[in-house]
C-alpha positions in Angstrom: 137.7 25.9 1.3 135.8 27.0 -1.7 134.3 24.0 -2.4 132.4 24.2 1.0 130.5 27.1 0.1 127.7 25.5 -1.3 127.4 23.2 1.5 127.6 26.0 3.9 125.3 28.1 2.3 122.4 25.6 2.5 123.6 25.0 6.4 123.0 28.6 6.5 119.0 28.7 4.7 118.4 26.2 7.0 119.7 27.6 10.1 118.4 30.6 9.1 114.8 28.7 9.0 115.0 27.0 12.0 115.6 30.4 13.8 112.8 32.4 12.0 110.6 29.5 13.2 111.6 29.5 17.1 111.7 33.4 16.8 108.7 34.3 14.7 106.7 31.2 14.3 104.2 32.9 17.8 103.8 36.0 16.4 102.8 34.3 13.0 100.0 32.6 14.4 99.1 35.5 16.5 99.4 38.1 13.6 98.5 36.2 10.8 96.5 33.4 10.8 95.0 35.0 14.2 94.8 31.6 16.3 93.6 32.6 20.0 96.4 32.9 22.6 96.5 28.9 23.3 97.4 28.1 20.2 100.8 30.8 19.7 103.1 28.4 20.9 101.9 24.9 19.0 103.4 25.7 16.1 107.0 25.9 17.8 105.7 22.7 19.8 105.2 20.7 16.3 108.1 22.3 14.5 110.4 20.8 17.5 108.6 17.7 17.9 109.2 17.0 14.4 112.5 18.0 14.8 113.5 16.0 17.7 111.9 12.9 16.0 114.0 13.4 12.8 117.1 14.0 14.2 116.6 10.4 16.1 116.0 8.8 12.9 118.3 10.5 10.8 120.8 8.1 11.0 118.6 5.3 9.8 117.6 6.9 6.9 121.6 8.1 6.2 122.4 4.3 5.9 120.0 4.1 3.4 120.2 7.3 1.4 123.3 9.4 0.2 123.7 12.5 2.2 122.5 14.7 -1.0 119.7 13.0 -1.7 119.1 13.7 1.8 119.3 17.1 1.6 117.2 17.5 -1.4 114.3 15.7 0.9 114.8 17.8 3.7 114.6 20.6 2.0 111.2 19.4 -0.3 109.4 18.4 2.7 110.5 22.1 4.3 109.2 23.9 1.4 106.2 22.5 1.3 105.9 23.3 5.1 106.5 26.7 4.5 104.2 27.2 1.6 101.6 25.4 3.8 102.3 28.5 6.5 101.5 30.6 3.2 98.4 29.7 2.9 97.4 31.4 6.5 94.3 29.2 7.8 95.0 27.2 11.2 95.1 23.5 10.2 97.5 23.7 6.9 99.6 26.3 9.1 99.5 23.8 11.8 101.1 20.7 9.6 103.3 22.8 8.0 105.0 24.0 10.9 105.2 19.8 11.7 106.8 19.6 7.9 109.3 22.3 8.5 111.0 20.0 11.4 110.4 17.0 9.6 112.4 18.4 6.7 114.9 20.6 8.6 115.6 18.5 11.3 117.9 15.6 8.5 119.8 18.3 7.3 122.0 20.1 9.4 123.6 16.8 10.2 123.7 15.7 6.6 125.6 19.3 6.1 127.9 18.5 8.8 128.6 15.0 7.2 129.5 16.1 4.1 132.1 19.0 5.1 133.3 16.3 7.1 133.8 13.9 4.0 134.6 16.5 1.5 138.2 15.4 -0.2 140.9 17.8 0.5 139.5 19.5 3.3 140.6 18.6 6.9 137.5 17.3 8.9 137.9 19.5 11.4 138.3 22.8 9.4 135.4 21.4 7.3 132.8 21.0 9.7 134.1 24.0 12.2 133.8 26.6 8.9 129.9 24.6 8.2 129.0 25.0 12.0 130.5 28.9 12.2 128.7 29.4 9.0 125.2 28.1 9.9 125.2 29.4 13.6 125.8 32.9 12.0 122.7 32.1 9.9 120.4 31.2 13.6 121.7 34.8 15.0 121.1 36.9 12.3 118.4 35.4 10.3 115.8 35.8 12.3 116.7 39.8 12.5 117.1 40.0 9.0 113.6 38.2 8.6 112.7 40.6 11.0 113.5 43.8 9.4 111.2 41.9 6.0 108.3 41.6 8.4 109.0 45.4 9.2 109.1 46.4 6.2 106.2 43.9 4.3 104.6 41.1 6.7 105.4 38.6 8.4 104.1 35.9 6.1 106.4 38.2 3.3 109.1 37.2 5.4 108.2 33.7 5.1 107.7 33.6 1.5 111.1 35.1 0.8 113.0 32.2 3.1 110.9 29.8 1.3 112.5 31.4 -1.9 115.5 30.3 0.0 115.0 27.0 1.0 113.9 26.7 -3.1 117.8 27.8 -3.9 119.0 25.6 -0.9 117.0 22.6 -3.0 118.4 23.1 -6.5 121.6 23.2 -4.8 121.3 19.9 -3.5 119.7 18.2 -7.0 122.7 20.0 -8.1 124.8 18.2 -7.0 122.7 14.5 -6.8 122.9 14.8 -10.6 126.9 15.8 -10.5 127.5 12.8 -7.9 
């Protein structure tokens, strides 16, 4: 089960992403960037449209592209989302919260594909240890991202998961270059 670490750990960054968006994205724009009350919930509305249209064409793109080349996208396209958020005025903010689920939303299943595929591991085991793994990064990311924002700011908070989502990244070439 070792050798599903890695995958799991960059299951986890991006769970753990996906949650601080949905969770903290609102307060973001209302803290941060200081968008008037109409716009708090657009970012979330981008970052799931995004995600929803990913997801469908995941699979197209998965016939054409290995699944760690994949995640290496994914995970390029979400850091430049998040260092978008970084810079704090509205319209960059905006799009990156769009890039995040664009990038985010091909690699959960990617993850998921891989455990499943990885040789000497039973599928099931495989993808039930990536799915317990991530889903404990959606609970208690957000409240460890939290906790940053307590202590710093929120856009702190985002910086460090972008550090993150960096590691999650050289993980992936990682392992494109070992493949």
């Amino acid at each position: 089960i070792q050798i599903l670490f890695p995958i799991a750990l960059i299951g986890l960054i991006v769970m753990v992403s996906e949650g601080a968006v949905a969770d903290w994205g609102a307060l973001y724009l209302k803290n941060e960037v200081i968008v008037e009350p109409v716009g708090y919930s657009l970012g979330y509305a981008l970052f799931a449209f995004a995600m929803a249209f990913g997801r469908f064409s995941g699979d197209w793109i998965s016939e054409r592209v290995t699944s760690w080349k994949i995640v290496v996208l994914g995970c390029s396209v979400g850091l430049i989302g998040f260092w978008l958020l970084l810079i704090g005025f509205v319209v960059p903010v905006y799009i990156g919260f769009f890039l995040i689920g664009l990038g985010f939303s091909v690699i959960v299943p990617e993850v998921f594909r891989v455990a499943a595929k990885t040789e000497g591991i039973n599928t099931a085991m495989g993808v039930s240890f990536i799915a317990g793994v991530a889903n404990l990064g959606f609970l208690v990311g957000p409240m460890f991202l939290g906790f940053l924002a307590e202590w710093q700011t929120i856009r702190f908070s985002f910086f460090v998961l972008s550090m993150f989502v960096l590691l999650a990244m050289l993980m992936a070439i990682k392992k494109v270059y070992r493949n």
